[in-house]
N, C-alpha and C positions, 0 to 999 in steps of 0.2 A: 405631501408629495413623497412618495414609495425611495426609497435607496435604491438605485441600482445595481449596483453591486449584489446586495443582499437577494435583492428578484434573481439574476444569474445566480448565485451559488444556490437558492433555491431548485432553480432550475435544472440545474446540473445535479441536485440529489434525485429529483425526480429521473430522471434523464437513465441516470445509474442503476434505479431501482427498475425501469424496465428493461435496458442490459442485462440486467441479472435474470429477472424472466423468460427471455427469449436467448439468453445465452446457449442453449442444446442449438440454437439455429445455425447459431454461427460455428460452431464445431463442423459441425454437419459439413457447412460451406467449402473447410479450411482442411479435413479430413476424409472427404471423396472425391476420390483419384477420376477424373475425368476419361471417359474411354474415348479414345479415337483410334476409329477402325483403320490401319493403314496395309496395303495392298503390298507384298514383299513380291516381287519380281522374281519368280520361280519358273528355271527351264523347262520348259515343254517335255512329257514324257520323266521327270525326274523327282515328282514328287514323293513317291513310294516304292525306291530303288533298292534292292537287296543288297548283302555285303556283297562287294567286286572283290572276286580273290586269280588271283595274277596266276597263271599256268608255273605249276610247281617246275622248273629246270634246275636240279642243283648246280650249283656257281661252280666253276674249274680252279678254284682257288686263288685268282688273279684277280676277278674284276665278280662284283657282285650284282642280281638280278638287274638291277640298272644299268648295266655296260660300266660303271665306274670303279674304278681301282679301289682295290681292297684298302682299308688304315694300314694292314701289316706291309701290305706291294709297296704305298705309296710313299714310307716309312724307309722299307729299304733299299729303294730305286733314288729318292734324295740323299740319303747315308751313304750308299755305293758312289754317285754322283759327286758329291762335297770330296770323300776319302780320294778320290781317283783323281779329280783336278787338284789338291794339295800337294800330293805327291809329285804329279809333274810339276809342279811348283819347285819342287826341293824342300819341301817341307819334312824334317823327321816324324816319326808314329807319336810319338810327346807332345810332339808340338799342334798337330793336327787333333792327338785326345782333347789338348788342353784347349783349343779354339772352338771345336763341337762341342765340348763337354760331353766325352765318350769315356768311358773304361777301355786301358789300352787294349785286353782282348779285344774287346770289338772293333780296334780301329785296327789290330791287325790282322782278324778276322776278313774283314774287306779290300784293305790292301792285298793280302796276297790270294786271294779270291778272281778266276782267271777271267767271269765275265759274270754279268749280272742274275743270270740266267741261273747259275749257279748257286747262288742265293739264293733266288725266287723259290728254285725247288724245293730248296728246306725252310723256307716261312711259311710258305703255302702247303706243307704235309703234316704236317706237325697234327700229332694225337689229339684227339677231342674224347672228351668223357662220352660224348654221343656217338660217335663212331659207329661200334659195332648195333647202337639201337635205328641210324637213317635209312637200312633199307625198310626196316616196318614203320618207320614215320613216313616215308615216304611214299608204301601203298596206301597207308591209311588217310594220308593227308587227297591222295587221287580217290579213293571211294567218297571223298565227303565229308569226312571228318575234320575240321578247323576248330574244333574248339579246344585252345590248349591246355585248361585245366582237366580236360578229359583224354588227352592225350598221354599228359603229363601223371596221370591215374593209372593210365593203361604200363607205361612205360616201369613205372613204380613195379608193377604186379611184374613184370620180367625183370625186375633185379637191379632197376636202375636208380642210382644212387643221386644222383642231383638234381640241385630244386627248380622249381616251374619257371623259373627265370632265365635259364642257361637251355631249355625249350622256347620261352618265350621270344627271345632274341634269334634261336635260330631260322624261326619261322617269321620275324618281322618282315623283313622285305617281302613275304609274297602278299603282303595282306593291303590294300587300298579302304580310304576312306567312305564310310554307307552313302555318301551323298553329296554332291557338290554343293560348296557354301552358295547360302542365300547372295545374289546380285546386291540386294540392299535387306542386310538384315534389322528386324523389329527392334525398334529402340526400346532399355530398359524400364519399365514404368515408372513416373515418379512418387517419389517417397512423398506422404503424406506431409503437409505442413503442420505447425504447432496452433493453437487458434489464441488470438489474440483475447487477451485478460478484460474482462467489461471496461475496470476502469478504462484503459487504453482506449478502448471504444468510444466511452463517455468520452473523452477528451477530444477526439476525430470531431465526433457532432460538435463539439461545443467549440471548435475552430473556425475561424472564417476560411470556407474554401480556398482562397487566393493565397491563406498560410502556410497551407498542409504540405509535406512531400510528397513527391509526387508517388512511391510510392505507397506510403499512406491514403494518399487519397485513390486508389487504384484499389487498397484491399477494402478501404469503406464501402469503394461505388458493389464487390464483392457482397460488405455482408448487408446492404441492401437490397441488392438484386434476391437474396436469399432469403430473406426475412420481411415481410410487408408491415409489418409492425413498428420494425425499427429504420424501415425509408417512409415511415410516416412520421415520427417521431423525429428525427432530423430535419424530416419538412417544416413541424413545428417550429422547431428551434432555430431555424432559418427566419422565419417568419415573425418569431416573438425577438430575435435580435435587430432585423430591421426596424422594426415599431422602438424600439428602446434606443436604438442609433441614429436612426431619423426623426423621432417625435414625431409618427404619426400615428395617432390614435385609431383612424377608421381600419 
């Protein structure tokens, strides 16, 4: 009468040595990315929409092409605000620097400053290195021209000393995005799995199904659907452990 045991690890070399054969199968399985075509929800009329460029108005120095208050307005209409309620407080110019964390010029710059308006004018004038170049940015930006390293070329050739950033920035707010985002944009494809080691494999077949995790048994039912070779060879092995588990011979 045959060893049992001995018949299983028999088995199991067998078993191994066609894993190893049919092993390019199960790569194959484990390493293409499945395509699923999925439908992105894109507005009518907006698939092939050119760059949107916002009607050139240079800003009045207050509030910038959004209606929204300048950083420098908003800066010193809160500074003017804080400085002026201290004061009628009773608070001295020391004490008010020391609470804003101002330099005392500046806090007495604002204090004896007769209204805010007064301020505004001199935040809002103040020299720009681009100055004397926006009346030809500004034709040239009306005939068509948006592209600022060609801008930024042109300007060089009249004498202009700073770089394509201090353009860049001037012209940010006229500029909108090519396209409105996707409703539901495409998810990123998944990364390729690793394929599991024949042994490994061997070892799935040579389980009783009702052992397995459930993952595991999930990439088996995988690299059988993939391979006909080896969801026949697990059939076997199914098949020659019931006969060895049950004694039955037929």
């Amino acid at each position: 009468m045959a060893d049992a045991w001995h018949l299983l690890r028999n088995l199991a070399e067998a078993v191994e040595k066609t894993a190893d054969a049919h092993h390019q199968c199960i790569r194959e399985a484990f390493t293409t990315i499945p395509t699923v075509a999925k439908s992105a929800t894109v507005p009518r009329g907006t698939e092939e929409l050119p760059l949107e460029v916002v009607s050139f108005v240079p800003p009045d120095g207050t509030r910038d092409v959004l209606g929204h208050p300048g950083r420098l307005v908003a800066c010193t209409t809160e500074r003017y605000t804080a400085v002026q309620q201290l004061l009628s407080e009773g608070k001295s110019l020391a004490a008010i620097g020391q609470q804003l964390r101002l330099d005392h010029s500046t806090v007495r710059r604002f204090a004896r400053a007769q209204s805010l308006d007064e301020l505004l004018v001199k935040a809002t004038n103040r020299a720009s290195i681009l100055d004397e170049h926006k009346p030809y940015l500004h034709r040239r930006w009306s005939e068509g021209c948006h592209d600022i390293p060609q801008l930024h070329r042109e300007l060089r050739a009249r004498g202009f000393t700073g770089d394509i950033q201090c353009v860049r920035r001037y012209f940010r707010p006229f500029k909108m995005p090519r396209s409105p985002k996707l409703k539901n944009p495409p998810e990123p494809a998944p990364e390729p799995r690793p394929a599991p080691k024949p042994r490994r494999v061997v070892r799935w077949i040579m389980t009783n199904p009702g052992h397995l995790a459930e993952t595991d048994a999930a990439e088996l039912k995988e690299i059988r659907t993939a391979c006909p070779h080896l969801d026949a060879t697990a059939g076997h092995v199914r098949d020659f452990a019931d006969m060895m588990r049950d004694l039955r011979p037929t």
